[in-house]
C-alpha positions as CSV (number, residue, x, y, z in Angstrom):
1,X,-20.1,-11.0,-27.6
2,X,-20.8,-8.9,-24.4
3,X,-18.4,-8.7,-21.9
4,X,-20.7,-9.9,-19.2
5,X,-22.4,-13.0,-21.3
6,X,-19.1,-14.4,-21.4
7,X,-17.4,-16.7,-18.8
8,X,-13.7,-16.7,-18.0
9,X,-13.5,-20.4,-18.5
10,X,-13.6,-19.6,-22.2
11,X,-10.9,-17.0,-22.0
12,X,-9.2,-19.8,-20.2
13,X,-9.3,-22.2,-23.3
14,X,-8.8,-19.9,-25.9
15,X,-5.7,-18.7,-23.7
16,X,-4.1,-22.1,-23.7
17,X,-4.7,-22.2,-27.4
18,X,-2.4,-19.2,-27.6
19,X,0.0,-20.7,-25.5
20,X,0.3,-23.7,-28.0
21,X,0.5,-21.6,-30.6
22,X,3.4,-19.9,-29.4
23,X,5.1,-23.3,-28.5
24,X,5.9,-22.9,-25.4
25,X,7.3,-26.2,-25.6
26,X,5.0,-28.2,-23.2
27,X,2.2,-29.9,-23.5
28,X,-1.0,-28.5,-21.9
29,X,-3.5,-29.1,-19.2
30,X,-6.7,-28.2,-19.9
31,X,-8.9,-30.5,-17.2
32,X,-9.6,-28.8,-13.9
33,X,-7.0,-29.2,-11.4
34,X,-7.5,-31.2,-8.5
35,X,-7.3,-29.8,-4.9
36,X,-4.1,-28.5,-4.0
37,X,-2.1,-29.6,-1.1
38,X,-0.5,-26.3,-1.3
39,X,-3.9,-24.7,-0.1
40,X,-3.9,-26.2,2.9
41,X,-0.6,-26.2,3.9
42,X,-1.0,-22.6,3.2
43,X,-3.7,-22.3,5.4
44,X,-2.0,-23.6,8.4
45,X,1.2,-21.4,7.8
46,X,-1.4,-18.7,8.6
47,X,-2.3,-20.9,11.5
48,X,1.1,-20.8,12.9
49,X,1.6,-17.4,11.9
50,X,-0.9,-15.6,13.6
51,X,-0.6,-18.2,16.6
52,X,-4.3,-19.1,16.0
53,X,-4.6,-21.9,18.8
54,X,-5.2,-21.8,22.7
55,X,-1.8,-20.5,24.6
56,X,-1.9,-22.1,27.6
57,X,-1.2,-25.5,28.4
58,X,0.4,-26.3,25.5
59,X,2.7,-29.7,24.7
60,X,4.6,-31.6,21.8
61,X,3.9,-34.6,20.0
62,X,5.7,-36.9,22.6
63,X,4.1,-34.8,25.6
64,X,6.5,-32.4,26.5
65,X,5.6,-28.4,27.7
66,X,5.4,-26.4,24.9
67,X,5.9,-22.6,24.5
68,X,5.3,-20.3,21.9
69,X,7.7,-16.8,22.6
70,X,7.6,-15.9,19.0
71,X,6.4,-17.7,15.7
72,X,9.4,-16.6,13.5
73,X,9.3,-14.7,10.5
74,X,8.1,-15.9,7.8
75,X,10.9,-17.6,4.8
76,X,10.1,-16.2,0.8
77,X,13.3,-18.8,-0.1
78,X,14.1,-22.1,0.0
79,X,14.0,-23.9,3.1
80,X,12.5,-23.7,6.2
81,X,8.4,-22.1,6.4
82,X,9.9,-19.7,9.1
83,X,13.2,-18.6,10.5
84,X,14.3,-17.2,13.9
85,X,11.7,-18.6,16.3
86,X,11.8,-18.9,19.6
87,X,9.9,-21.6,21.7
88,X,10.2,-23.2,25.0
89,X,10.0,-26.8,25.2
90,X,9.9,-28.5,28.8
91,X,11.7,-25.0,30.3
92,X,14.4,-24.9,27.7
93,X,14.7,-22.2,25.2
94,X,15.3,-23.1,21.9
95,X,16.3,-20.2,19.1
96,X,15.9,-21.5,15.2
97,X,13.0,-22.3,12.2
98,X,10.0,-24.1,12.5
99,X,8.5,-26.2,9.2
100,X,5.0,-26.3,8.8
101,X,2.7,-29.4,7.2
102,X,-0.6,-30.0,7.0
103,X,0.4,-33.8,8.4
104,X,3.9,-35.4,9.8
105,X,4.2,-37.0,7.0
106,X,5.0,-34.3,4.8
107,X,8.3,-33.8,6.5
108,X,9.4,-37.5,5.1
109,X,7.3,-36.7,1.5
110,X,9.6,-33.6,0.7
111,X,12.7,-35.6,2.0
112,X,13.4,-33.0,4.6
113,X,15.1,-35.5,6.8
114,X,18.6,-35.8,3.7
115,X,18.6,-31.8,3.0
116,X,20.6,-30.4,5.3
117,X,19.3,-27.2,5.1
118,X,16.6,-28.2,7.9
119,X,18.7,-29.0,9.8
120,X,18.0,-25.6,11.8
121,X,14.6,-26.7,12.8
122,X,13.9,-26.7,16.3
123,X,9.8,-27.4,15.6
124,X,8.1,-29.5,13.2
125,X,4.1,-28.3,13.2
126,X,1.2,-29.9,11.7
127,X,-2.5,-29.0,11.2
128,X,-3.0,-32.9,12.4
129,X,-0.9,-35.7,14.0
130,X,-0.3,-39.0,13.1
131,X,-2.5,-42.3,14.9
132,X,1.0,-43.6,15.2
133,X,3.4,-41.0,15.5
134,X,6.9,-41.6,13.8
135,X,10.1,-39.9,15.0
136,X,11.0,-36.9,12.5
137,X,15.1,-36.5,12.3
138,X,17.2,-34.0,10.1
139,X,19.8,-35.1,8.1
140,X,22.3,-35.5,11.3
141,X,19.6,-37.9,12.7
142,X,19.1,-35.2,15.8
143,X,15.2,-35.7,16.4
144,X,13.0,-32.6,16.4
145,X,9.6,-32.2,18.2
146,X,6.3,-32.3,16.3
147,X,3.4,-29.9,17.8
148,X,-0.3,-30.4,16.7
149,X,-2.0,-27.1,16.0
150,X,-5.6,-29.1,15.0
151,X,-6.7,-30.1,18.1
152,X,-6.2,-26.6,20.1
153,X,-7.5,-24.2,17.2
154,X,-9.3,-20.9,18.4
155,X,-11.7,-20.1,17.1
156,X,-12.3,-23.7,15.2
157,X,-11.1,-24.5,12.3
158,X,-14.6,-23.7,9.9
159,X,-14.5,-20.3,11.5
160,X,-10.9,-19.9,10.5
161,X,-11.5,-21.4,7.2
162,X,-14.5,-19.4,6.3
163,X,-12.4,-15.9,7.5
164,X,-9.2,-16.2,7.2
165,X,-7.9,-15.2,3.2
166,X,-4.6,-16.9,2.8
167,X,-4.0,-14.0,0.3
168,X,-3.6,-11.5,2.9
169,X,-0.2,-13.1,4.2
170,X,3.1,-12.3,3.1
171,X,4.2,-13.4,-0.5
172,X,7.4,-13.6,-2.0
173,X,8.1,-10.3,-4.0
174,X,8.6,-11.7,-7.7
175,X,11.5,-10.6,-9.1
176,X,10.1,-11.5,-12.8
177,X,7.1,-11.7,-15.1
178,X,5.5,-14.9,-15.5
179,X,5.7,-17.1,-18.6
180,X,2.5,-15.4,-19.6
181,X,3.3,-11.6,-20.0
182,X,4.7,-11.5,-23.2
183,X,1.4,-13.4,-23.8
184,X,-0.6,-11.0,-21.9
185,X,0.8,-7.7,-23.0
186,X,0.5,-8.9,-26.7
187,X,-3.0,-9.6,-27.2
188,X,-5.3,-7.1,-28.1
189,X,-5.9,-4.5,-25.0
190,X,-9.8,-5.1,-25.2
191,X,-9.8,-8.7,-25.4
192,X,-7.1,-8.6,-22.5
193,X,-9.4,-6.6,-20.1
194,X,-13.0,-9.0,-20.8
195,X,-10.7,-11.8,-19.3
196,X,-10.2,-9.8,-16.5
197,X,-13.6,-8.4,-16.0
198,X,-14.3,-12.1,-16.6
199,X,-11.7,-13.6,-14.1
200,X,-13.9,-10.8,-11.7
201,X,-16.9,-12.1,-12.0
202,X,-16.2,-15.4,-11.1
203,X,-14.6,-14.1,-7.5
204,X,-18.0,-12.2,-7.0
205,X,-19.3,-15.6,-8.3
206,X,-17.8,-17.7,-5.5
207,X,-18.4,-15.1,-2.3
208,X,-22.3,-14.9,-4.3
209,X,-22.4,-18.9,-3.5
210,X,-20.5,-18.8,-0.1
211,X,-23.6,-16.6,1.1
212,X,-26.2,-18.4,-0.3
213,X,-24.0,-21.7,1.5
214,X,-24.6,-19.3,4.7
215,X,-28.4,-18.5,4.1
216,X,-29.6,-22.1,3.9
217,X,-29.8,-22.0,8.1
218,X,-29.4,-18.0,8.3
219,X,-31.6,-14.5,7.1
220,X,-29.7,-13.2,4.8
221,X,-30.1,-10.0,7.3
222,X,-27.7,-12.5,9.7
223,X,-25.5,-13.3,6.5
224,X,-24.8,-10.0,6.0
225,X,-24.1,-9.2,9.7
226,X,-21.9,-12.1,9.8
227,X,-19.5,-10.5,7.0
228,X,-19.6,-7.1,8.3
229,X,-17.9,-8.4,11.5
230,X,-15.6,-10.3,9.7
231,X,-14.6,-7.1,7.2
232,X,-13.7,-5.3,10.3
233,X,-10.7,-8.1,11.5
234,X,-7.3,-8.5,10.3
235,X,-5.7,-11.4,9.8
236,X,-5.7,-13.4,13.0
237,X,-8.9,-11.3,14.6
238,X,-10.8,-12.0,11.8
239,X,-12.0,-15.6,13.4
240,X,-12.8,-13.4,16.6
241,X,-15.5,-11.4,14.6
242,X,-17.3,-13.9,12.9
243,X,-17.5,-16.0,16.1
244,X,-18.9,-12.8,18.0
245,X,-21.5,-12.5,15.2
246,X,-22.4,-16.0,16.0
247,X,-22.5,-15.6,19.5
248,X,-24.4,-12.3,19.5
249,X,-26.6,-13.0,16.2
250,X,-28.8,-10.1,15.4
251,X,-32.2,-11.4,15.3
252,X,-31.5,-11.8,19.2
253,X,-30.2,-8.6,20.0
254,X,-32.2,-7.1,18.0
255,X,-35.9,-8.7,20.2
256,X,-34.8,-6.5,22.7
257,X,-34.4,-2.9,20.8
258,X,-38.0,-2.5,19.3
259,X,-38.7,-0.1,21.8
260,X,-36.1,1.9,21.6
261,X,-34.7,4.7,19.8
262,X,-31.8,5.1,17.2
263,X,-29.5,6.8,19.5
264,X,-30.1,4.5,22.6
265,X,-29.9,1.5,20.4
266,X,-26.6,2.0,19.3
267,X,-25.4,2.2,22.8
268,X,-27.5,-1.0,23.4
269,X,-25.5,-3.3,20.5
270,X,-22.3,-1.6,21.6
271,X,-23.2,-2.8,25.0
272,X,-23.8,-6.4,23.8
273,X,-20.6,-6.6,21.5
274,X,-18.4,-5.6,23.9
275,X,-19.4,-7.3,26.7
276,X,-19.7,-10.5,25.1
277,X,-16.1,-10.2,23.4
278,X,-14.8,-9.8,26.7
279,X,-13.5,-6.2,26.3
280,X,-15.3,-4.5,28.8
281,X,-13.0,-4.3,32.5
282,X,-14.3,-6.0,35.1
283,X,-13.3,-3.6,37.5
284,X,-13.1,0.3,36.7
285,X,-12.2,2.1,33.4
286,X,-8.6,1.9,34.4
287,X,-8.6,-1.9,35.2
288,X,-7.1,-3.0,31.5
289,X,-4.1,-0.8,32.3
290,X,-4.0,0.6,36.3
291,X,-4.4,3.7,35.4
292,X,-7.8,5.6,36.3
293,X,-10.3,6.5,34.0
294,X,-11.5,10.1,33.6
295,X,-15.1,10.7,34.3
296,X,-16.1,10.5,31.1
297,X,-15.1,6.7,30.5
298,X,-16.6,5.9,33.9
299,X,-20.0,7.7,33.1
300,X,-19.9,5.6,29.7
301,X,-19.2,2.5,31.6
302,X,-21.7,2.9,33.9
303,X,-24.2,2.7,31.0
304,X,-23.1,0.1,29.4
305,X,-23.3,-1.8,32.3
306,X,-27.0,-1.0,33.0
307,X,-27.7,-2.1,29.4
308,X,-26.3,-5.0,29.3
309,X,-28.1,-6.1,32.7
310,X,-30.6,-6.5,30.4
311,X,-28.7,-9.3,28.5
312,X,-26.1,-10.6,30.9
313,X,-28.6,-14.0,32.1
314,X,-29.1,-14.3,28.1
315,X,-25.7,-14.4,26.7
316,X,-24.0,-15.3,30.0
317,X,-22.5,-19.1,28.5
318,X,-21.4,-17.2,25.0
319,X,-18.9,-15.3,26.1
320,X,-15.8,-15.2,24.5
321,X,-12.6,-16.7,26.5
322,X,-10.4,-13.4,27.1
323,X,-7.9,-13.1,24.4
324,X,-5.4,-10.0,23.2
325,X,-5.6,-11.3,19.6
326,X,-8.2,-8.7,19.5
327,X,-5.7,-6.2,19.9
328,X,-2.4,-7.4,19.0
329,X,-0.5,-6.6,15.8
330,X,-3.5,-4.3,15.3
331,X,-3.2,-0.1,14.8
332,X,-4.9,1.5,18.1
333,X,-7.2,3.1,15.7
334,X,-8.6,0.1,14.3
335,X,-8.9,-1.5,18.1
336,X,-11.6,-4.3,18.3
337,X,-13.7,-1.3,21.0
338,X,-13.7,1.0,18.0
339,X,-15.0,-1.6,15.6
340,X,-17.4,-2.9,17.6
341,X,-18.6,0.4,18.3
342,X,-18.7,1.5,14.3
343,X,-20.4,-1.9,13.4
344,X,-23.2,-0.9,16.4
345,X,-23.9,2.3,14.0
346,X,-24.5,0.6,11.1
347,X,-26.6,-1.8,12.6
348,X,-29.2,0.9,13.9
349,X,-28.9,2.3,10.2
350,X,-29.1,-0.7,8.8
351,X,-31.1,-3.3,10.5
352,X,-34.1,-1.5,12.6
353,X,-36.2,-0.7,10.1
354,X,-35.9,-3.1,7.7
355,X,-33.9,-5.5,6.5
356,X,-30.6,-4.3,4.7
357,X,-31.2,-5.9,1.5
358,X,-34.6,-4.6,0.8
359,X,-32.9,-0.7,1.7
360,X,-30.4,-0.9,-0.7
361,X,-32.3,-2.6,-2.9
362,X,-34.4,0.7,-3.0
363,X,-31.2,2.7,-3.4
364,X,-30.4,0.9,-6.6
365,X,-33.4,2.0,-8.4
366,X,-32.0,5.3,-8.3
367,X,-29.0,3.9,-10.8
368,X,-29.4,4.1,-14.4
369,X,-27.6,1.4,-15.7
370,X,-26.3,3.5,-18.8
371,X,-24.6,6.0,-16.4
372,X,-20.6,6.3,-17.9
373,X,-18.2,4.9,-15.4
374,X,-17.4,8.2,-14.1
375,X,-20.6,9.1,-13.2
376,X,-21.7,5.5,-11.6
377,X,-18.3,6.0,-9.2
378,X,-20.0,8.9,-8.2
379,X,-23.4,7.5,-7.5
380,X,-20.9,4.4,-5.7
381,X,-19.6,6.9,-3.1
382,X,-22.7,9.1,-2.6
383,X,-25.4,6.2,-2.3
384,X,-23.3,3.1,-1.3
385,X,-19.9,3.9,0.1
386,X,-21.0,6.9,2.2
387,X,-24.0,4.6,3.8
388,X,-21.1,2.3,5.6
389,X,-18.8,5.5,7.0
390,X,-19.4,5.9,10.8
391,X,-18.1,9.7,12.0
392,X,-20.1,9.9,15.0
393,X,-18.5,12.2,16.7
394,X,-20.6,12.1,19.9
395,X,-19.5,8.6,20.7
396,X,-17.6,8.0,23.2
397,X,-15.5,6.0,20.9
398,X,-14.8,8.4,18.2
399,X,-12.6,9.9,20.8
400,X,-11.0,6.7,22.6
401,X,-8.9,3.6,21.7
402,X,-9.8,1.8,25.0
403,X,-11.6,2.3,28.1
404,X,-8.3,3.6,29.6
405,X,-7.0,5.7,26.9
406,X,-6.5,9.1,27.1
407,X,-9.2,11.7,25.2
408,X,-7.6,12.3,21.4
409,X,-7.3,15.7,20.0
410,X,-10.1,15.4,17.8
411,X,-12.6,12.7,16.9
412,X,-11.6,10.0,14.7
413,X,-14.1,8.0,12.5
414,X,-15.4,4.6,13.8
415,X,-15.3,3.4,9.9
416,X,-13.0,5.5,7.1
417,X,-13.8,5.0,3.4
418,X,-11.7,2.4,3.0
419,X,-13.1,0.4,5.2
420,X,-16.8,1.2,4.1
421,X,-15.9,0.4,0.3
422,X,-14.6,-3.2,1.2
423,X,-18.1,-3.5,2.5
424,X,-20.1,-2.8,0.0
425,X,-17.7,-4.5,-2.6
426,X,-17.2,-8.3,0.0
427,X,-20.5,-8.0,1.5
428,X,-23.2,-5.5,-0.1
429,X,-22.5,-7.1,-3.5
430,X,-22.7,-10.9,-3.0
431,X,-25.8,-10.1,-0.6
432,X,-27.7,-8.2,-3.5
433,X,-27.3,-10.2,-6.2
434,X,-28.4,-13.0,-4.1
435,X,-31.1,-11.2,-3.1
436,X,-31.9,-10.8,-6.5
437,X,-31.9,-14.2,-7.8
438,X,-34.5,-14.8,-5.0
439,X,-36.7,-11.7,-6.5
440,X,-39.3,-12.9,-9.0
441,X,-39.6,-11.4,-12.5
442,X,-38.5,-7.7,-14.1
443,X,-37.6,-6.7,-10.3
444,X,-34.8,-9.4,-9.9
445,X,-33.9,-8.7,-13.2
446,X,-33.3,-5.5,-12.7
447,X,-31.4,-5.7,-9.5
448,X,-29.2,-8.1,-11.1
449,X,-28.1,-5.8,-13.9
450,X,-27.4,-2.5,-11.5
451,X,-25.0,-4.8,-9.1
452,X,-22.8,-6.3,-12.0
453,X,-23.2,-2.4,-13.2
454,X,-21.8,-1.5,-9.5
455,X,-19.3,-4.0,-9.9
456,X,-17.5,-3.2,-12.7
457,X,-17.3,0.6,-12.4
458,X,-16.2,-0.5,-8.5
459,X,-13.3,1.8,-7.8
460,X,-10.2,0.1,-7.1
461,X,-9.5,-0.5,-3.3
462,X,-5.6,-0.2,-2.3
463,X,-3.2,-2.9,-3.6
464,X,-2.1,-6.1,-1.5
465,X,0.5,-8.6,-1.7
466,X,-1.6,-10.8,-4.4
467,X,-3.0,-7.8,-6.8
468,X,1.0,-6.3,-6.8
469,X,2.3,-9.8,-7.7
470,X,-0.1,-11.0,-10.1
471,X,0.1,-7.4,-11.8
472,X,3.9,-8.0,-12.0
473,X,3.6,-11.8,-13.4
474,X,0.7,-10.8,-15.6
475,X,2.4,-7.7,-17.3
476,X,5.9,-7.0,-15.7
477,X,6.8,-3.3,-16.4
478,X,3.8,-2.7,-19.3
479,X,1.7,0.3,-19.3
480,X,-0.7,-2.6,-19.0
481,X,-0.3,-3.2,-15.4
482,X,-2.0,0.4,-14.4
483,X,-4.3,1.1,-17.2
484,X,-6.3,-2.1,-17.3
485,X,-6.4,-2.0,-13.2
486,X,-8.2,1.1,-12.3
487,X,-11.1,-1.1,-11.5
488,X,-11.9,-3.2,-8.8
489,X,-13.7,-5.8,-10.7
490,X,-10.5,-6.4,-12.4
491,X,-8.4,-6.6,-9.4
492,X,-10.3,-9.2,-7.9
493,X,-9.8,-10.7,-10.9
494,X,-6.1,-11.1,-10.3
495,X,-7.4,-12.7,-7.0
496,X,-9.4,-15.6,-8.9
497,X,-6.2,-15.8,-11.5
498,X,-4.1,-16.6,-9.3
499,X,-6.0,-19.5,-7.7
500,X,-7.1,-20.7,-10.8
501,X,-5.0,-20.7,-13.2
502,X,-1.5,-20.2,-10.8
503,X,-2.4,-22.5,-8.4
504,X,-1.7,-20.4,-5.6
505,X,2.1,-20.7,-6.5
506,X,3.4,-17.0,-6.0
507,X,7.7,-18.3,-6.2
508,X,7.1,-19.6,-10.2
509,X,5.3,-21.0,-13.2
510,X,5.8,-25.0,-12.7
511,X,2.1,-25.3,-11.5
512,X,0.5,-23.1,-13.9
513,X,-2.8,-24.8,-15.2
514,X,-1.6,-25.2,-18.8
515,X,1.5,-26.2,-18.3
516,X,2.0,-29.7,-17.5
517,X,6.2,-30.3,-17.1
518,X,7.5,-32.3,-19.3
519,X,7.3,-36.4,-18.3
């Protein structure tokens, strides 16, 4: 059978089989498995984490002032979700962990209140609160203050959901294979790497249908847009992005540019972003920091201030509130102005002309779908990969981290590789082969093949905390782990492992999807 006529579902069967047949000595569990708890309390440890929720004004469960001076860092063992916070509650400065649930009650459901080891929690925060609120306690009956994250969210919680991946948080470092490598690293090689192209395919799958989710009130010109700005975030700034691409969407912007040359354009978008993001100072270049700017950053200001005149009356009750989670935890060469002012470039590229799936779609006729994978990585970089990298040296930006900061040495690229080839492989790909599907005939056809061609000769992108653990639990210290994961498709195939057949449970192999523990 070809590898790409085959789903991973029957890898997935076929897999348990092999588990019985070893007698593992547990029974298996072959229905799908219901929603996990675990998701969503995962979810709002990211919450927490990145402090995703309006600063000011904040207050506890039973009304008291509430600060948060740090979130803690985050606890791989057993106990506590974080240790060594500190928070202010009514003035007083409180030093210990904080446990996170999804609701209140979770504190009583995991018997927290007998173990003694919370008894070092100072903060007891939930996604949601209770209609009646009951007293939480630890095992000395010393009551601890509850906090509800839900109802001060920023950006709301569907923005958060739809950008934040929970798989880009930190993860326990395994310190063994799972129950399944001796499995994995015994069945034939070949057989071993159509699960995983399979596994891949079903990722690309699910952000395919997420788009076409998007595209049933948006272009998929919009779509695409939308997950451009969110590429560009990290972790908590992600939200930011996809709320500015809401705020600013790009049919509007975009009314206002037909007269208008490529190289004033860009400065028009940039204009628009920025302002509307709130990251342009209201008073001179300096204003963000005290210091001056040089004439340079004034002259630049100046312009963007005269373009965005233009806008201002238009966009004037989308603003973004001011917030530093644009900036903060963030490299100054991957600052929100820089971004903003890459994405602006590929927008001009992109979007002027025509719309961004009908370009590449273009490009793709250009690939012969026989190519070896050597030479289709090469056709990846020159045609695809390349289109996303912003150098631009003439911007103001290439050279700049902020309004304020001082010229660099040399320019610096608005978007590297790395950054472009997550593009293409989270946005380009899921946009194109939905853009196929909704191509009639030979043409559709067609398309569909090169992208799942694209796709599995994808490069890999650099490891994270998921891909390095899964590659570990999957195959330990095999020759395995490297060989079959040169490619990206198979990576992201750890990704979809992991939530399917792992159940998101990166400390051990009690909530594997086979394995149901003995009764």
């Amino acid at each position: 059978m070809d590898k790409a006529s085959r789903d991973f579902n029957s890898y997935r069967d076929e897999i348990a089989r092999h588990f019985a047949s070893l007698r593992i000595g547990e029974a298996l569990a072959l229905a799908e498995p219901e929603a996990s708890e675990r998701t969503n309390e995962r979810l709002a440890q990211c919450i927490w984490f990145d402090s995703l929720f309006l600063q000011e004004g904040l207050r506890t469960d039973s009304g008291l002032s509430l600060e948060i001076l740090h979130p803690g860092r985050w606890n791989h063992d057993e106990g506590p979700d974080f240790k060594d916070a500190k928070i202010r509650i009514a003035g007083r400065e409180l030093r210990g962990d904080v446990e996170i649930h999804v609701h209140p009650a979770g504190w009583r459901q995991h018997r927290h209140q007998i173990n003694p080891t919370y008894n070092s929690v100072i903060l007891h925060a939930c996604l949601w609160s209770e209609d009646a609120p009951r007293p939480v306690c630890n095992s000395l009956g010393q009551p601890i203050e509850g906090f509800a994250m839900g109802p001060v969210l920023f950006p709301d919680l569907e923005t958060i959901r739809q950008t934040i991946h929970v798989e880009d948080y930190p993860y326990q470092t395994p310190s063994a294979s799972g129950r399944c490598q001796p499995l994995m690293c015994s069945l034939d090689e070949d057989y071993v790497a159509g699960m995983l192209d399979a596994a891949g395919r079903e990722r690309l799958e699910a952000k395919t249908a997420r788009f076409a989710d998007q595209a049933q009130g948006e272009t998929l010109n919009q779509v695409f847009y939308q997950a451009v700005m969110t590429s560009m975030g990290h972790g908590a700034n992600k939200g930011l992005y996809f709320l500015l691409s809401k705020r600013a969407p790009l049919s509007e912007i975009a009314d206002y540019l037909h007269d208008l040359g490529r190289e004033r354009a860009v400065e028009f978008f940039q204009s628009v972003l920025l302002h509307v993001a709130r990251l342009v100072p209201e008073g001179g270049a300096g204003a963000e920091t005290g210091r001056e700017g040089d004439a340079e950053a004034l002259d630049y200001l100046k312009r963007i201030r005269e373009a965005w005149k233009t806008f201002s009356g238009y966009f004037a009750d989308r603003l973004i509130p001011a917030t530093r989670q644009w900036t903060t935890g963030v490299r100054p060469v991957n600052f929100a102005h820089r971004r903003l002012a890459g994405v602006a470039h590929l927008l001009a590229r992109c979007f002027l002309d025509e719309g961004v799936a009908a370009h590449f779609a273009r490009r793709f006729e250009t690939l012969d779908p026989a190519l070896p994978d050597k030479d289709c990585r090469r056709w990846i970089r020159r045609e695809l990969i390349d289109a996303f990298v912003v150098g631009a040296p003439a911007d103001f930006w290439a050279w700049r981290y902020t309004f304020s900061s001082r010229r660099s040495a040399g320019p610096m690229k608005l978007i590297g590789e790395g950054r472009a080839a997550s593009i293409v492989l989270n946005a380009l790909l899921p946009l194109l082969l939905l853009h196929a599907r909704n191509l009639a005939g030979e043409s559709g056809a067609g398309l569909e093949e090169r992208v799942w061609t694209v796709f599995h000769a994808f490069p890999a992108l650099e490891s994270n905390a998921i891909t390095r653990h899964m590659r570990i639990r999957l195959f330990g210290d095999h020759a395995r782990g490297k060989d079959l994961l040169a490619f990206e498709a198979r990576q992201q195939g750890l990704f979809h492992i992991f939530r399917a057949c792992c159940n998101q449970n990166e400390k051990g192999c009690e909530d594997c999807h086979y394995i149901r523990r003995p009764q």
